[in-house]
KOLFILUM-16899 format. One record per residue (C-alpha): residue number from 1; x, y, z; residue in one letter. Coordinates in nm, 4 decimals. Layout:
N
{resi=NUM&X=X&Y=Y&Z=Z&resn=a}
...
//
This chain:
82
{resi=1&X=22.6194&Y=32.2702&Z=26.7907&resn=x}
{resi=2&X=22.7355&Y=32.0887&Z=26.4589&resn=x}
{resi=3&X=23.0537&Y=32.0429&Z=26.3275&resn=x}
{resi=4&X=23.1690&Y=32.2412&Z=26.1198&resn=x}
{resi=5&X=23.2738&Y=32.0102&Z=25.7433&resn=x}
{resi=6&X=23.4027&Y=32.2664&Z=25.5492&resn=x}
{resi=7&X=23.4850&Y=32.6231&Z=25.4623&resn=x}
{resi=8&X=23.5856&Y=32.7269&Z=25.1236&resn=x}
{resi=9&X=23.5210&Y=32.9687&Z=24.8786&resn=x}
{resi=10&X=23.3276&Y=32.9451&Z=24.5700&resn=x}
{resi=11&X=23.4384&Y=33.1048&Z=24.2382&resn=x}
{resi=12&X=23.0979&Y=33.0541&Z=24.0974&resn=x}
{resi=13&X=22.9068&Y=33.2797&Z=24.3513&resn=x}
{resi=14&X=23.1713&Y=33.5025&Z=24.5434&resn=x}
{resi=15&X=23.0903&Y=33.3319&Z=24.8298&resn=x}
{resi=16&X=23.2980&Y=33.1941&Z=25.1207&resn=x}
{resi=17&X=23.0615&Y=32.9225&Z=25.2192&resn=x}
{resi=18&X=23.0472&Y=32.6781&Z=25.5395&resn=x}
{resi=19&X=22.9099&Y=32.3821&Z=25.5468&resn=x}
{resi=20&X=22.8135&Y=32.1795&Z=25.8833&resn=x}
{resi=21&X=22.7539&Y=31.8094&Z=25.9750&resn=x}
{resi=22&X=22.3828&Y=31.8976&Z=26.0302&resn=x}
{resi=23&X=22.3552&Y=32.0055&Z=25.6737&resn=x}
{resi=24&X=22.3179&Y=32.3122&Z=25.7305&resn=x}
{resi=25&X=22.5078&Y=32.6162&Z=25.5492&resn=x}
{resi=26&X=22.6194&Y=32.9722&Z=25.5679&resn=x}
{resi=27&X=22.7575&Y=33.1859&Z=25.2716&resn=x}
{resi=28&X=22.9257&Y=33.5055&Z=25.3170&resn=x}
{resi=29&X=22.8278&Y=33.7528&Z=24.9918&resn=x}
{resi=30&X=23.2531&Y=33.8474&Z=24.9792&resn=x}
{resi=31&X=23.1084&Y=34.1211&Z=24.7497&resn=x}
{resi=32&X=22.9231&Y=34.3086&Z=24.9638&resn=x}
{resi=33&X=23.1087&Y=34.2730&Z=25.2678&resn=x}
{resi=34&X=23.4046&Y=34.4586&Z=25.0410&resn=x}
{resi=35&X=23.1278&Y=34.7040&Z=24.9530&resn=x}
{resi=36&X=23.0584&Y=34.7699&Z=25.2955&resn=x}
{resi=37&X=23.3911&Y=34.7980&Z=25.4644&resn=x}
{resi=38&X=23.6729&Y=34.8491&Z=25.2042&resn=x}
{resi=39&X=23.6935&Y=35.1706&Z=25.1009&resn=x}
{resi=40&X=23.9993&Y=35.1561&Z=24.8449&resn=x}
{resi=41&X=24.1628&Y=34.9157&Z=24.6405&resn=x}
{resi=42&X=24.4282&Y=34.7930&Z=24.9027&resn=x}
{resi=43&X=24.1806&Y=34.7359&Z=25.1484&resn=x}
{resi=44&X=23.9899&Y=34.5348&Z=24.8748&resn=x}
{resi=45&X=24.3044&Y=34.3336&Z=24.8447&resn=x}
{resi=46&X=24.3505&Y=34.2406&Z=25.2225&resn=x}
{resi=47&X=24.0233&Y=34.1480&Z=25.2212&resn=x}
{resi=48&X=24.0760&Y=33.9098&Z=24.8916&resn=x}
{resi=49&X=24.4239&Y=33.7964&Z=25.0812&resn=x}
{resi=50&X=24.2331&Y=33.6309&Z=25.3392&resn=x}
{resi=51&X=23.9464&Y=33.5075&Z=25.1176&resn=x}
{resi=52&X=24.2030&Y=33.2447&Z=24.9187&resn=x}
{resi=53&X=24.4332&Y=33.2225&Z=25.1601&resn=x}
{resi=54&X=24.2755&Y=33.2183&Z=25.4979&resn=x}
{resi=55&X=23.8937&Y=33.1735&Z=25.4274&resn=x}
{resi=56&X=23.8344&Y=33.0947&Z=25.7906&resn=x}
{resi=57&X=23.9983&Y=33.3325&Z=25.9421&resn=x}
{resi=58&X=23.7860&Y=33.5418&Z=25.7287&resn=x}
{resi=59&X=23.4775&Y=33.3734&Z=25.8360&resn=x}
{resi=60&X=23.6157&Y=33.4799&Z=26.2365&resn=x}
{resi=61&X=23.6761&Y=33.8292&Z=26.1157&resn=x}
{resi=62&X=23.3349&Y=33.8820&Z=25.9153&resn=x}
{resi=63&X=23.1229&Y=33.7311&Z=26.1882&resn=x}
{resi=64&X=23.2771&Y=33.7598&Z=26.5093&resn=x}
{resi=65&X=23.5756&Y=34.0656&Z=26.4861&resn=x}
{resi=66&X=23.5479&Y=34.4024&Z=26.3888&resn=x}
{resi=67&X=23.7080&Y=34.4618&Z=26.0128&resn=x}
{resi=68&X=23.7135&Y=34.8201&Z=25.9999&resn=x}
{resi=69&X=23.9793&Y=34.7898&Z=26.2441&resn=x}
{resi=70&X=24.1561&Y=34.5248&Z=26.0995&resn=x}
{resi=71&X=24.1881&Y=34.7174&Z=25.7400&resn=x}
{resi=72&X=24.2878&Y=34.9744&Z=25.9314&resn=x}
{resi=73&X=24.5604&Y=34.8153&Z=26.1304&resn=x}
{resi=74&X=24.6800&Y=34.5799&Z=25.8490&resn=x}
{resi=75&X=24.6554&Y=34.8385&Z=25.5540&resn=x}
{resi=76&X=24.9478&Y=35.0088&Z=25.4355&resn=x}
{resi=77&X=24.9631&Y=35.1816&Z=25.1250&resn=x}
{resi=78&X=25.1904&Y=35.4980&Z=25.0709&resn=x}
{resi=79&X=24.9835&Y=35.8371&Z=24.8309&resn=x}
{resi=80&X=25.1298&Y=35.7918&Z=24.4559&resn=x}
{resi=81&X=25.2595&Y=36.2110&Z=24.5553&resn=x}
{resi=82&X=25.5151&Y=36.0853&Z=24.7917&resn=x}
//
């Protein structure tokens, strides 16, 4: 397996991208992956947490955990009627 170089995201495409010794490269579309699992805004901005902050951790999450359960668990937001 190659090392991994780098993982970072990139403005430009809304990608997380990581690159590995081998030259090879994987970029993870942040855009749809919000589309897909985020339903509302605060999920949206857990998600976005992690992408400046954390972008491996992100990487873990997209590829290896299960992120409807983390926005779940992590989420908290309180209805604007309470």
């Amino acid at each position: 397996m190659s090392k991994l170089i780098s993982c970072e995201y990139n403005m430009d495409t809304a990608c997380v991208e990581l690159k590995y010794s081998d030259g090879s490269m994987i970029s993870i579309d942040t855009i749809a992956v919000e589309n897909e699992f985020a339903d509302n805004m605060y999920e949206r901005s857990e998600l976005d947490w992690l992408i400046y902050n954390a972008p491996l951790e992100y990487v873990d999450l997209i590829l290896n955990g299960d992120p409807e359960t983390y926005l779940r668990t992590v989420t908290e937001y309180k209805p604007l009627d309470s």
